[in-house]
C-alpha positions in Angstrom: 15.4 -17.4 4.4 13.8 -20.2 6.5 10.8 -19.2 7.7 9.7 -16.0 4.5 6.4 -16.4 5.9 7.5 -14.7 9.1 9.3 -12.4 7.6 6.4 -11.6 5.9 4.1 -11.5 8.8 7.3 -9.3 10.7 7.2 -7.0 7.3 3.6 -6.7 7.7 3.3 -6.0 11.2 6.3 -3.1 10.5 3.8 -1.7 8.1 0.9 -1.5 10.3 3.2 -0.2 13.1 3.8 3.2 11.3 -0.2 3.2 10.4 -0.6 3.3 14.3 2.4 5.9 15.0 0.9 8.3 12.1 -2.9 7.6 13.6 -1.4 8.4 17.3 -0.9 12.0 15.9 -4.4 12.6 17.8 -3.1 12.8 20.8 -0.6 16.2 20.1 -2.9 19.4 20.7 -2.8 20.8 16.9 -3.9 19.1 14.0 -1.1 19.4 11.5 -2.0 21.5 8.8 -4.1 20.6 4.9 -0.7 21.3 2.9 1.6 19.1 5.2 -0.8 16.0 5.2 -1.3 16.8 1.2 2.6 16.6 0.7 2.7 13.3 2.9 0.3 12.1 0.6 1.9 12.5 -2.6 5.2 11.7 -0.4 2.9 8.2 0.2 2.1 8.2 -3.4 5.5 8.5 -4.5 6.7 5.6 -2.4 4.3 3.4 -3.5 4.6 4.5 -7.4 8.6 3.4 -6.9 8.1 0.0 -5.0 5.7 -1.5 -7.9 8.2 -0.3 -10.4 11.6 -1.1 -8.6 10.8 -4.0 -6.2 7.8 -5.4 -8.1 7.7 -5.1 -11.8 11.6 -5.3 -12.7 12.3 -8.3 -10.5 9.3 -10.2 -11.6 10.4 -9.6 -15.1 13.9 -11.0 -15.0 12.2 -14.0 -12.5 10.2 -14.6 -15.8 13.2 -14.4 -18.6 15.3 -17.0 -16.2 11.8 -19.1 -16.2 12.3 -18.9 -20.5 9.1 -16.7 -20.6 8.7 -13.3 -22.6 9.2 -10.8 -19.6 6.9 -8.6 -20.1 4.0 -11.1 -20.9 3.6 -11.8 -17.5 4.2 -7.8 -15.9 1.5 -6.8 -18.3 -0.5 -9.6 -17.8 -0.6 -9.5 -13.8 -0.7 -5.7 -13.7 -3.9 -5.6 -15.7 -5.3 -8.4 -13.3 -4.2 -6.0 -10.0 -5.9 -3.5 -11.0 -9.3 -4.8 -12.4 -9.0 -7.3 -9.4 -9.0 -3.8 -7.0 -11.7 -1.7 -9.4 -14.1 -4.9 -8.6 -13.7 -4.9 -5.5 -14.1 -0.9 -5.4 -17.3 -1.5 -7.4 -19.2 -4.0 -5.1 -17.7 -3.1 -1.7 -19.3 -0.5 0.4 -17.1 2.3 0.8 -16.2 6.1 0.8 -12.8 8.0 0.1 -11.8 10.7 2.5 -11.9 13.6 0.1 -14.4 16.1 1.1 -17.8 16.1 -0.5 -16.9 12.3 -1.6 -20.5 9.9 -2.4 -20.7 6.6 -0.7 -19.2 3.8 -3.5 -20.3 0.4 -3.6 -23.2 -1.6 -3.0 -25.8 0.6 -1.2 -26.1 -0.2 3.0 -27.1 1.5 5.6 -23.6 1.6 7.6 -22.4 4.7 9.2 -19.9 6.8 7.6 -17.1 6.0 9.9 -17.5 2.4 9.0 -17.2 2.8 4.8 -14.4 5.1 5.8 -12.8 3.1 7.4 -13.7 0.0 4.4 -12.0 2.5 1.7 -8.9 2.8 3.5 -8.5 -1.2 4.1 -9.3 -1.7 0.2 -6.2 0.4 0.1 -4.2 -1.2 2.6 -4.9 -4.6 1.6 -3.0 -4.4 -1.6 -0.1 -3.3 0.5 0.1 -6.2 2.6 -0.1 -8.4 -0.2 2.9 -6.7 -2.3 5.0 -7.4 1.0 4.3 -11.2 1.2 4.7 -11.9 -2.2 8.0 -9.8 -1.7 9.4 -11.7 1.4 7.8 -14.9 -0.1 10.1 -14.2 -3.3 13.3 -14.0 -1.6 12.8 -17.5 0.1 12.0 -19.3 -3.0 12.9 -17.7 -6.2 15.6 -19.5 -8.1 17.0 -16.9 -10.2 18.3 -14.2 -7.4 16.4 -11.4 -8.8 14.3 -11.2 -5.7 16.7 -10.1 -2.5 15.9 -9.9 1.0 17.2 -6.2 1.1 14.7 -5.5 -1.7 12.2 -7.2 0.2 12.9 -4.6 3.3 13.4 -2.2 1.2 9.4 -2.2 -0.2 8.5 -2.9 3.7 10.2 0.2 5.0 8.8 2.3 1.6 5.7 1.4 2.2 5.3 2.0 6.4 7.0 5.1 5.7 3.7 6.0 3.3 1.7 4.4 6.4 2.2 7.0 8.2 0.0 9.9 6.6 -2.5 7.5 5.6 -2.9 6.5 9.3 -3.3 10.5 10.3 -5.3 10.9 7.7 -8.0 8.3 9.0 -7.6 9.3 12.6 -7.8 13.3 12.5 -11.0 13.5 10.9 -12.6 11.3 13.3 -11.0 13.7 15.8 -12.7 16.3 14.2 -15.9 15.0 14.5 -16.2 14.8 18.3 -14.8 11.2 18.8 -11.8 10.9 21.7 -8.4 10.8 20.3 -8.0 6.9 21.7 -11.1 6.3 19.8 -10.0 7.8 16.6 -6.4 6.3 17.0 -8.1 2.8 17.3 -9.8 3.6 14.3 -6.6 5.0 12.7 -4.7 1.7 13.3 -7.5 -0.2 12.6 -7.3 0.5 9.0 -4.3 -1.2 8.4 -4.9 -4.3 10.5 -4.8 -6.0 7.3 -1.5 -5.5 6.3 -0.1 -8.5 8.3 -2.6 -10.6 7.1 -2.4 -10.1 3.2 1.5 -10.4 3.8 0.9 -13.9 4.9 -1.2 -14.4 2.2 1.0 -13.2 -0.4 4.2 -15.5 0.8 1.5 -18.4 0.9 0.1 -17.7 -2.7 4.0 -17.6 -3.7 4.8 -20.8 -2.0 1.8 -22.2 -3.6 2.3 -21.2 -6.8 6.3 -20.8 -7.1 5.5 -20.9 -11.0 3.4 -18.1 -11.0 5.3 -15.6 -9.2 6.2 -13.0 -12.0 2.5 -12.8 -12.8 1.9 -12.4 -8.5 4.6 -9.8 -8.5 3.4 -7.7 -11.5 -0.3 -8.7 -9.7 1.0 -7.2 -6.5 1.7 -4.3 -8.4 -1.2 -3.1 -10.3 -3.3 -3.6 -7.3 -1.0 -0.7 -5.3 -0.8 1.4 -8.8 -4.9 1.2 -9.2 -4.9 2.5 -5.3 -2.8 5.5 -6.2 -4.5 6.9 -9.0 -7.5 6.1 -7.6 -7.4 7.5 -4.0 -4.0 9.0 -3.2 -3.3 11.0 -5.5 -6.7 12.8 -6.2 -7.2 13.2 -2.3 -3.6 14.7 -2.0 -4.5 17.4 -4.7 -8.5 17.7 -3.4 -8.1 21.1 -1.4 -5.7 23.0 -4.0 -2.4 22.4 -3.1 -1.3 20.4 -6.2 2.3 21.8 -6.0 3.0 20.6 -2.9 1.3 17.1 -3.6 3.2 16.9 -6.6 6.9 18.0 -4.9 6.0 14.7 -2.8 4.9 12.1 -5.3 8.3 13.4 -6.6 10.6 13.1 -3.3 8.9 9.8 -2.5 9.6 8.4 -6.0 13.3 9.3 -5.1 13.5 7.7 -2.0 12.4 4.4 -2.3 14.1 4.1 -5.6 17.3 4.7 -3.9 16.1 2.6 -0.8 15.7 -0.3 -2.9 19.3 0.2 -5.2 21.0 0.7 -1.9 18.8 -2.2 -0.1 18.1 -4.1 -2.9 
């Protein structure tokens, strides 16, 4: 590619797109129901559980055994780092997850609500963003081949398609609590603003730090895996309908793995 940056940025601004078209769900006169936004959310779960693995983890292994490493030194490695790099960051920043009866997490401020709400779902989008650069960033640079532009899209279109809950998700309960549904889509969108921004970063940090990029990759990884046992997957199951939330961890596993064979 000639420019992976901007096809980063472009991946990024996909993702944040489909936050927006989930978050403009506030405008339709019914809220959709708790079991369908539960299924979306293990749907979202399921997808993002299959991208770390398929379009993450694998290629930044073989990327490290045409580099003459061990493989999996640098996928254990950088996973480990993704995720204690995201529980500091849930430690310190202010924050609080959507389910219901859920305690304000972080340092203690006096912020409104709507504003730590709104923190906890960037923490989550964040690492998102990031796993997209360092994607797109791969294709342009890696040596080996194991990183291709359809796997690259692939993990783009996996992870907008898991956008889209997470934005309604944001948006209706603001709905619910009196604001008006251009206010609460603003909000909605708002959210994952960050996505285009940590995709630049993470083709930057690649084109940085070529060397490095099985340990980004697997990085990229644990940060979205940390996210999804964390948040996604408890808030999905939070009002009893574990079945359903389950059914779509399981259908959204499916799909992105076949999105990123067929793709990839």
């Amino acid at each position: 590619m000639e420019s992976p940056i901007l096809y980063a940025f472009l991946g990024g601004l996909f993702t944040w797109g489909l936050t927006a078209l989930g978050a403009a769900s506030v405008f339709l006169a019914k809220e959709p129901s708790r079991k369908l936004l539960d299924g979306m959310l293990g749907f979202a779960a399921g997808v993002m559980l299959a991208a770390s693995v398929f379009s993450l983890l694998l290629p930044g292994m073989e990327m490290a055994e045409a580099q003459g490493m061990v493989p999996w030194i640098p996928a254990v490695v950088g996973f480990l780092l993704g995720g204690g790099l995201l529980r500091l960051i849930d430690r310190f920043l202010p924050h609080v997850h959507l389910e219901p009866g859920a305690r304000e997490e972080g340092l203690h401020t006096e912020w409104r609500r709507t504003t730590l709400l709104i923190l906890a779902i960037t923490l989550h989008n964040f690492p998102e963003g990031l796993a997209v650069g360092v994607a797109f960033g791969a294709v342009g640079l890696d040596p080996t081949g194991a990183a291709t532009l359809g796997g690259a899209i692939a993990l783009a279109v996996g992870i907008g398609l898991q956008n889209m809950p997470e934005g309604l998700a944001v948006a209706w309960p603001l709905r619910r609590a009196g604001m008006p549904a251009a206010k609460a889509w603003f909000y909605g969108q708002l959210s994952a603003i960050v996505e285009p921004l940590g995709a630049v970063l993470g083709a930057l940090l690649v084109a940085e730090m070529l060397a490095l990029l099985p340990y980004l990759m697997a990085l990229a990884a644990g940060a979205m895996v940390f996210v999804i046992v964390e948040e996604v997957i408890p808030e999905s199951q939070a009002e009893g309908n574990g079945d359903i939330s389950t059914f779509g961890v399981m259908t959204g596993f499916a799909l992105m793995m076949a999105l990123d064979v067929a793709l990839g």
